[in-house]
N, C-alpha and C positions, 0 to 999 in steps of 0.2 A: 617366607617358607613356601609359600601356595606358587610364587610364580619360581621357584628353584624345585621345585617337585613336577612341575609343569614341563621342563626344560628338560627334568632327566625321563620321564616319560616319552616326551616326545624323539629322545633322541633313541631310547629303547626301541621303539616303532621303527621307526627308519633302520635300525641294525636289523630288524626281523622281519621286514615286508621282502624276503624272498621267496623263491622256490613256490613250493606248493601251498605255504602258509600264506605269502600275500595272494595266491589266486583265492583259496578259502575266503578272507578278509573280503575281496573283491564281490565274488559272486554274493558273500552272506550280506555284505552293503547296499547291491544292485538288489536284492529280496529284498530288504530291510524295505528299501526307498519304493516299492513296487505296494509294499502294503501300506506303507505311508498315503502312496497315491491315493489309494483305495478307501484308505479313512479321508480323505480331502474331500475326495467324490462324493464320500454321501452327506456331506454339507452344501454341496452342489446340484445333488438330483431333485428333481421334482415329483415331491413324492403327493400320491392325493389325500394326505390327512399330514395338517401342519406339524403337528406334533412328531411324525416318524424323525425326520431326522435329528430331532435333538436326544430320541429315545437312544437310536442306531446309534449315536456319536457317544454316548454314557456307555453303551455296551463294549461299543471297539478302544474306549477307554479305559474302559474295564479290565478289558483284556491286557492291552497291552501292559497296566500297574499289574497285571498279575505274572505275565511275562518277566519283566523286572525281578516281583519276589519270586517265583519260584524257580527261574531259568539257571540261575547259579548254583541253586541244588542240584535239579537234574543234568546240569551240561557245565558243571566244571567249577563248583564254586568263584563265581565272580572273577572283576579283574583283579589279579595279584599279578600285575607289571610289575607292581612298586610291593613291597613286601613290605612289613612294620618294622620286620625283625632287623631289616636290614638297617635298622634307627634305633636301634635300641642303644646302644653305648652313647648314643649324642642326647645332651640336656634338652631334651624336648619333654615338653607336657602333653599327655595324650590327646588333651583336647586343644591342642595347637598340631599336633600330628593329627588327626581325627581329621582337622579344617584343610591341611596340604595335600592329604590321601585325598579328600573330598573333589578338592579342585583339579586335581591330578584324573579323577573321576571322568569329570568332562569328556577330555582328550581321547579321544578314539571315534568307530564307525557309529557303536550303538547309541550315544548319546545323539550326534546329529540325524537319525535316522529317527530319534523317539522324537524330538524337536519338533523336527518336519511333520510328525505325524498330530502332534497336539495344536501345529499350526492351523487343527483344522479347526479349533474356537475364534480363532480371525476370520477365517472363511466365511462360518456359518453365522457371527455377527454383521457380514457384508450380503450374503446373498437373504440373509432375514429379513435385514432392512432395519436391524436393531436400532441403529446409529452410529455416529464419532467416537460418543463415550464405549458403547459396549464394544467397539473394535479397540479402543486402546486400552480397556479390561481383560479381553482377551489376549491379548500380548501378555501382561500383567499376567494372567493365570496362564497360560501354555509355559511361561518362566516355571513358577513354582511349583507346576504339575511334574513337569521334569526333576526339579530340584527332591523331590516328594517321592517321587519313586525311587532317585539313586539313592537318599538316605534310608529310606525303609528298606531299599535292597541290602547297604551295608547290614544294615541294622537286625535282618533278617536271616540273612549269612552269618553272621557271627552269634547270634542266639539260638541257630539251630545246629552249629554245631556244637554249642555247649550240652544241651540236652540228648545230642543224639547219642550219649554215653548210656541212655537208659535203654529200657524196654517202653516209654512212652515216648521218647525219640525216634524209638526202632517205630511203631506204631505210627508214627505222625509220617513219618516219611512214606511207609508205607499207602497211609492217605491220599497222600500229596499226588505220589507218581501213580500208583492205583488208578485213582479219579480223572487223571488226565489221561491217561491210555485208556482208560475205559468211554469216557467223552469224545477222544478223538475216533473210536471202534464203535461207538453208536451213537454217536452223534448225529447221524442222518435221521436218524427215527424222528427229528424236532423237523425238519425241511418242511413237511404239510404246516405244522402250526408256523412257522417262520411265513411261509407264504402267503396264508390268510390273514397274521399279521400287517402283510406289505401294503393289503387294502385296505383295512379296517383299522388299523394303530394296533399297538399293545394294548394289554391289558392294564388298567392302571396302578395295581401292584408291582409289572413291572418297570413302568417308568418312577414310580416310588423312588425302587431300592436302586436302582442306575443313577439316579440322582443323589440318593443318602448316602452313597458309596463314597468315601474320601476324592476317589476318581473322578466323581461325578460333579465334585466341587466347582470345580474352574466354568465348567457348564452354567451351574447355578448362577454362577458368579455375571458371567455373560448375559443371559435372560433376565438377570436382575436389573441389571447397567441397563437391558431395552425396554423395561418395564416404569427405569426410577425409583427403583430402592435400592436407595444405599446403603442402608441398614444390612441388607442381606447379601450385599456385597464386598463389605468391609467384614460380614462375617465367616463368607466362603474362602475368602481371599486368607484371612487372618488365620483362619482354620489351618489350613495350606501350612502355614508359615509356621503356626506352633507345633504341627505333628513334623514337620521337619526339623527345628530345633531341639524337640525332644526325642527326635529317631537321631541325629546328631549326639547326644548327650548320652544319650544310651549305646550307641555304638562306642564312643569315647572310654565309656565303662568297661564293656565288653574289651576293647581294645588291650587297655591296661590290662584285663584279667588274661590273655592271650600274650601282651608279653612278658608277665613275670611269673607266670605257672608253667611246670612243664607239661610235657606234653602223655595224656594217661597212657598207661603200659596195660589198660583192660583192670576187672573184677578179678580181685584173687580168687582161689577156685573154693567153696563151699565144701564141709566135710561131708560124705556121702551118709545117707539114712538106713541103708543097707541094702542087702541084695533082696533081691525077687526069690521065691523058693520056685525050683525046676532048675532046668537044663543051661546049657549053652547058649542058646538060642532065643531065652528068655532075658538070659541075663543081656545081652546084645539088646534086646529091645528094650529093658529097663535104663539102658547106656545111651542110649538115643532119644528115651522119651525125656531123660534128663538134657539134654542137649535142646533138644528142642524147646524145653522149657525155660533153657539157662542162657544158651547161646545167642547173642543178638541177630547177628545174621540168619539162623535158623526162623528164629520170631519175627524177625523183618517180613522173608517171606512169607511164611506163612497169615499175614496180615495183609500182604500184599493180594495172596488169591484170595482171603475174603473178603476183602474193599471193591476189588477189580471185581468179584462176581454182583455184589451187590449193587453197586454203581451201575453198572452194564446193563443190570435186567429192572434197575427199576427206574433208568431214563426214561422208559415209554410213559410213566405213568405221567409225565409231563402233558402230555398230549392227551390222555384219558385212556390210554389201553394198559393194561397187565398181560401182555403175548407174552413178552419174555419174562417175568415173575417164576411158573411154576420149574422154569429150568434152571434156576440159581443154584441151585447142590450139584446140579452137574457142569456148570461152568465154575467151579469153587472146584470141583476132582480134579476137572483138565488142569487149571491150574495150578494148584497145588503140586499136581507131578510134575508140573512144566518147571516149579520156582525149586526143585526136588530134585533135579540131575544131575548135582555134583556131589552128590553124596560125599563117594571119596573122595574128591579135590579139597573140599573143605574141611575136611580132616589131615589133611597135609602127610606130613611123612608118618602117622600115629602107625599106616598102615603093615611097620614092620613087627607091630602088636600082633596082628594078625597071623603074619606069615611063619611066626616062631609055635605056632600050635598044630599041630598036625589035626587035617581036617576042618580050621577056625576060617578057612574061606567061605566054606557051605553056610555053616553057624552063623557066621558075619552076617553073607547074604539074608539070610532068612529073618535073623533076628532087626535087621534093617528094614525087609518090607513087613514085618509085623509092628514095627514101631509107627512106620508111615500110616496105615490101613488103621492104627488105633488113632492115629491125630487125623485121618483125613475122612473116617466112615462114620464120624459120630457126629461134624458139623455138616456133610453133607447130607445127613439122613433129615438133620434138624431143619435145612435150610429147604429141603425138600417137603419136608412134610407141614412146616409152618408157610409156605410158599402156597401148596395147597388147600392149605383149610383157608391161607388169605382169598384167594381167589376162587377158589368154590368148583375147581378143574379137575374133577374126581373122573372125569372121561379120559384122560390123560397118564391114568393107573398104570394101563398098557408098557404106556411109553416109557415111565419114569420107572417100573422096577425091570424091567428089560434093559436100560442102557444104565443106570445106579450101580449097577454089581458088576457088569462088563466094564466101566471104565474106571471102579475102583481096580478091581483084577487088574486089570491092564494099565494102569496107574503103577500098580507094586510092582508087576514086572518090566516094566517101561524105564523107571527110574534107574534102577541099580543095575541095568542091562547098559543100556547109554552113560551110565557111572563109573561104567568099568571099562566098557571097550572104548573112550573120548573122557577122560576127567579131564578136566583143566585145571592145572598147578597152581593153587593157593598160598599163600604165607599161614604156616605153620599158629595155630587157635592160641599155643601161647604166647607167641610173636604179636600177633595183633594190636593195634590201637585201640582204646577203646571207642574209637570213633568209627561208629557203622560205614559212612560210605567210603569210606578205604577201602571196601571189602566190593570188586563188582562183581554183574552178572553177566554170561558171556549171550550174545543175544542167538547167536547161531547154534547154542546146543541148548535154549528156552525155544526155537523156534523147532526145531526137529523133534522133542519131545511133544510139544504140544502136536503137531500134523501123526503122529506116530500113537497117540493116549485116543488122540480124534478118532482116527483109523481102526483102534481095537473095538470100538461100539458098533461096526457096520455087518456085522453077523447078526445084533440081538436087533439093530435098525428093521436089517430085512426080513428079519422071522415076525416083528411085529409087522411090517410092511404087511405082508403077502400070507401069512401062516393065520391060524387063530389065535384069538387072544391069549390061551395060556404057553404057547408056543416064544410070544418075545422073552418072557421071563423068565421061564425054562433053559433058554436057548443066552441069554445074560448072564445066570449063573453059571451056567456051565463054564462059558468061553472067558469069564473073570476067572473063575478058580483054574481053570486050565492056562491060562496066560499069566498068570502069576507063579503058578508050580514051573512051568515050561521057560520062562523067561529066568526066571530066577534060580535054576535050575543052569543052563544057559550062562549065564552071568558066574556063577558060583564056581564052575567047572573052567570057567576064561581067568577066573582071577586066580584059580589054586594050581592057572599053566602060567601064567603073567607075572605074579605078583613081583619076581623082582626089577619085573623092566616097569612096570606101573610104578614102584616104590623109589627108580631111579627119575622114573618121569620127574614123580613128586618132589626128589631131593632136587633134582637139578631147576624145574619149572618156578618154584618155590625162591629160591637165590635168583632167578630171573626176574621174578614178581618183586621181590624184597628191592632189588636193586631198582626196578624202574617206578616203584614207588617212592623212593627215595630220591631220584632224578624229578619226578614228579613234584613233588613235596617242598623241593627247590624253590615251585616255581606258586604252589598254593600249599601249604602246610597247613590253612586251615580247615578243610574238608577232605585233603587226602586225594585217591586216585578212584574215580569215581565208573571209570571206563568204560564211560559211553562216546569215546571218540572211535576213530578211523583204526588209531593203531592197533587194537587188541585182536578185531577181525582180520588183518591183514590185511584190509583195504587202501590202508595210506599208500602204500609201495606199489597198488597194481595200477593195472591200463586205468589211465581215464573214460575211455568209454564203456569198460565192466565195473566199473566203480558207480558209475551214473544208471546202468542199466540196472545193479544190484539195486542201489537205494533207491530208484522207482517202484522197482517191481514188488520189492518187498513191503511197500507202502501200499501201495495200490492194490495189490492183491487180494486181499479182504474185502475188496468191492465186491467185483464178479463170486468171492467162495462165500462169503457168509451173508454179508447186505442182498446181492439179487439170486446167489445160493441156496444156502441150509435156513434162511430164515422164510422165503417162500415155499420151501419145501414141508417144512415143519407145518407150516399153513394149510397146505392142498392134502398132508397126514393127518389133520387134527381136527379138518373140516370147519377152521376159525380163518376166513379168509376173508383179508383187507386188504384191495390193492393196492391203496395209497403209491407207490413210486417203483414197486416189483415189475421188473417186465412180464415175467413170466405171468405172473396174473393177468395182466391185461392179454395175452395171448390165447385165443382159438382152445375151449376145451385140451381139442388131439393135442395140442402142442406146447400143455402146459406142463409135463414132467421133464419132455425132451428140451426145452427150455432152462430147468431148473437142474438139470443134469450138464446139458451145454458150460451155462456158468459156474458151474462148481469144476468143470474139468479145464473150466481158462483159468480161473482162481487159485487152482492144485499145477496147474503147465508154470505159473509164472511164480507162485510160492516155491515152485522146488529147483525150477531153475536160478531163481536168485539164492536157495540154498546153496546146491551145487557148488557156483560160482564163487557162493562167502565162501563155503569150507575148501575148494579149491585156495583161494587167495590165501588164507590163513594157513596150510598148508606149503604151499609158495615161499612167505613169510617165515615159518619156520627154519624151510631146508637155508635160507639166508641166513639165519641167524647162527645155523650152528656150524655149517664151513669155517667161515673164521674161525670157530672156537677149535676146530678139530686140527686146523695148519700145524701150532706148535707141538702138538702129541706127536703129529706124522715126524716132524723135525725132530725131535726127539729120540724116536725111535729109531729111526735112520743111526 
């Protein structure tokens, strides 16, 4: 079966290495094999404390088995070339299916590319000087390291979409991606400790856990063979081989429960506890805070902004600062509205609930940003005021209820302002699977929310900047309460002139979603449509050279806006300055604000130009999509 599975994999590949799919394959292979290079290298440099490179090589290790489990989550549920379902009528035993899916496994870029990369335990047994034995241990182990992540990655994949029918699945995921976008967005803060690392060795806690890491086995394995214990060889190696035959056995499980259950249609709906006493407006917000509380995707995100805040601000403390600590409530606001901007998309077509009420636009609105402001004012207040007593930055008073109130305001009216005039068409909340990441998020209107919630805090910024101290907070309240009334206000009066082309938006976007989720589902049924690819933004179909210039810029951006930006700024404001890798600090007194103003305005040039561009493209995209569909009406009509 393993080499007839093998066969039709491979011939699958060959039908599908065209067009723009084999250049993808291409270039993502030429990357693969470039960070391969790079983990080879550091089995090769000469570093001046023996120990660095077996440390660096347990890390990049590391990395890459965590690549493995969570790449499939965030970038498209694994390889489904080969589907299960598509064996299901044939007498196969899962765990003889398990073993041909496995082998089938191999076959492709990422596996020769993770290979290449673990080849680097042969390398650093040869330039160690370990010996004959520990190089041909090393072989030995770079096999089962390999073998060790594809299994845990099935094994991974398949157990996390079983539970991601909860609210501790919604939760977990939320972790998962959280923690990695929040690591890859301040991750720099560790570069000083990395560097003094590079002379002195790690810490030996960190070569500890690099090495107790499953990861870090095959290593062990290697240093042992040049040491002479066999013992601890036969036990790294062995290790290896049982967490693979029991990630094996457990995928095999998993398998079986995936082909013979269907597929969940979601939580039936809970009978309501009753109404709220008041108005219209009230009741709209008791309708939401139940959504919020019920809805998985609602709860995703909102787990999302406060993983992603607390991760983010409390990297530093890696390194022994708490700078970013006392601004965790207000990176938990901006998010929070940012993960907030589809309000109505993700209420799908309910919205003709609305339009049958005279005056229930206004109401809607309102009683939506009073739902938000009660789920998003009482964890930022907390996260802000426990952030402060951690860190003892009561000098900071200024700052934090001056922008606190400004970017809730401007959070309530942010949301359902970009909610209304840009929803993006969802499948309809009864329709759903109950598997959360079917449900995506569109990145071009989390990225315009967020520069837009940013933007609302730069009135109470400059009154605390320049004004006296009671001046920011005066000047925060104000412009929150007024950005909420006025935006929302705004929003309310756009959708009760809108509503039926919004509502057609929704019917028609909604059957488009349904349908390409279903085309999707084809190809991975067991995670759903996760749409963090090309096609959503409209990127697949443009120029190759705005496709490349979007996804740099939009990357890179956050260099110059936030890293040698807002966070040296915050600094030369707070009178807590470290210049550790900030240019602007190391710059001439006169020329350290015009500095930290220069980068924030290369940071805002190239973040909104790569906006621009996305929402042109997807724009682009669209008007393709619906010409065809409009030909036979015109035929028709005619």
């Amino acid at each position: 079966m393993v080499v007839l599975l093998i066969r039709m994999k491979l011939v699958v590949l060959r039908h599908s290495m065209t067009g723009q799919r084999a250049t993808e394959m291409i270039s993502g292979g030429l990357f693969g094999l470039v960070l391969a290079a790079g983990t080879i290298l550091l089995a090769t440099w000469d570093f001046p404390v023996a120990s660095l490179p077996f440390d660096l090589l347990g890390a990049a290790f590391a990395i890459w088995t965590a690549g493995w489990l969570l790449g499939p989550v965030l970038f498209g549920g694994g390889d489904e070339t080969l589907r299960p379902e598509h064996f299901n009528l044939l007498p196969f035993k899962p765990r003889s299916l398990a073993a041909g899916l496995l082998g089938a496994s191999f076959v492709g870029i990422t596996p020769l590319v993770t290979i290449a990369a673990f080849a680097a335990l042969v390398v650093v047994a040869v330039t160690a000087g370990l010996g004959t034995a520990a190089v041909a241990v090393g072989v030995v182990a770079a096999v089962l390291q390999l073998l060790f992540c594809v299994l845990a990655a099935k094994l991974g994949t398949a157990a996390l979409a079983q539970i991601m029918r909860s609210k501790g699945g919604a939760a977990l995921a939320a972790l998962i991606s959280a923690g990695i976008l929040a690591v890859l967005n301040s991750g720099w803060v560790l570069v000083p400790l990395v560097k003094v690392a590079l002379v002195t060795g790690f810490p030996e806690l960190f070569s500890t856990w690099v090495h107790a890491l499953p990861s870090g086995w095959g290593l062990v394995a290697v240093e042992a063979a040049g040491e002479g214990d066999w013992v601890m060889v036969a036990a790294s190696l062995g290790g290896l081989a049982v967490l693979s035959l029991l990630s094996l056995l457990g995928w095999a499980v998993l398998l079986r429960r995936r082909m013979t259950t269907r597929r969940a249609s979601g939580r039936p709906a809970r009978p309501g506890s009753g109404g709220w006493a008041g108005g219209p407006v009230t009741a709209v917000a008791a309708k939401e805070l139940r959504t919020w509380t019920r809805d998985l995707l609602r709860f995703h995100y909102l787990c999302f902004a406060l993983f992603y805040a607390l991760v983010f601000c409390m990297l530093p403390l890696a390194i022994g600062t708490d700078i970013f600590l006392p601004w965790t409530g207000l990176v938990f606001a901006v998010w929070a509205a940012a993960m907030s901007a589809n309000l109505y998309g993700e209420d799908g077509t309910a919205l003709w609930g609305t339009m049958m009420i005279p005056g229930g636009a206004r109401n809607d609105v309102r009683g939506r940003q009073l739902a938000w402001l009660l789920v998003a004012a009482p964890l930022t207040l907390v996260l802000t005021a426990g952030a402060l007593a951690y860190t003892g930055s009561w000098d900071l008073w200024p700052w934090l209820a001056a922008l606190v109130p400004a970017l809730l305001g401007g959070g309530a009216g942010v949301t359902v302002l970009v909610s209304v005039l840009r929803p993006v068409p969802m499948t309809d909340p009864h329709k759903r699977g109950g598997n959360l990441l079917e449900n995506g998020t569109d990145f071009a209107q989390v990225l315009l929310v967020l520069i837009l919630v940013a933007a609302t805090a730069a009135p109470a910024f400059f009154a605390v900047r320049l004004g006296p101290a009671w001046a920011g907070p005066v000047v925060g309240a104000v412009t929150g309460v007024a950005l909420a009334w006025l935006l929302g206000r705004i929003a309310a009066d756009r959708l009760d002139a809108t509503a039926p082309d919004v509502l057609h938006r929704m019917r028609s976007g909604a059957l488009r979603k349904e349908k390409a989720a279903f085309d999707w589902n084809q190809l991975n049924p067991q995670l759903g449509d996760i749409d963090l690819g090309l096609e959503k933004t409209g990127l697949d179909t443009a120029p190759k050279a705005r496709r490349i210039y979007v996804l740099t810029v939009l990357t890179l951006c956050w260099v110059p806006l936030v890293a040698q930006g807002v966070v040296p700024g915050l600094m030369l404001a707070t009178d807590s300055v470290n210049p550790s890798w900030f240019l602007a600090l190391h710059m001439p007194a006169g020329l350290q604000w015009p500095t930290v103003w220069a980068m924030i305005g290369i940071g805002a040039v190239l973040a909104l130009s790569g906006l621009y561009l996305l929402l042109k493209s997807r724009a682009e995209a669209r008007r393709r999509q619906v010409r065809p569909a409009a030909a036979p009406e015109e035929k028709v009509s005619s």
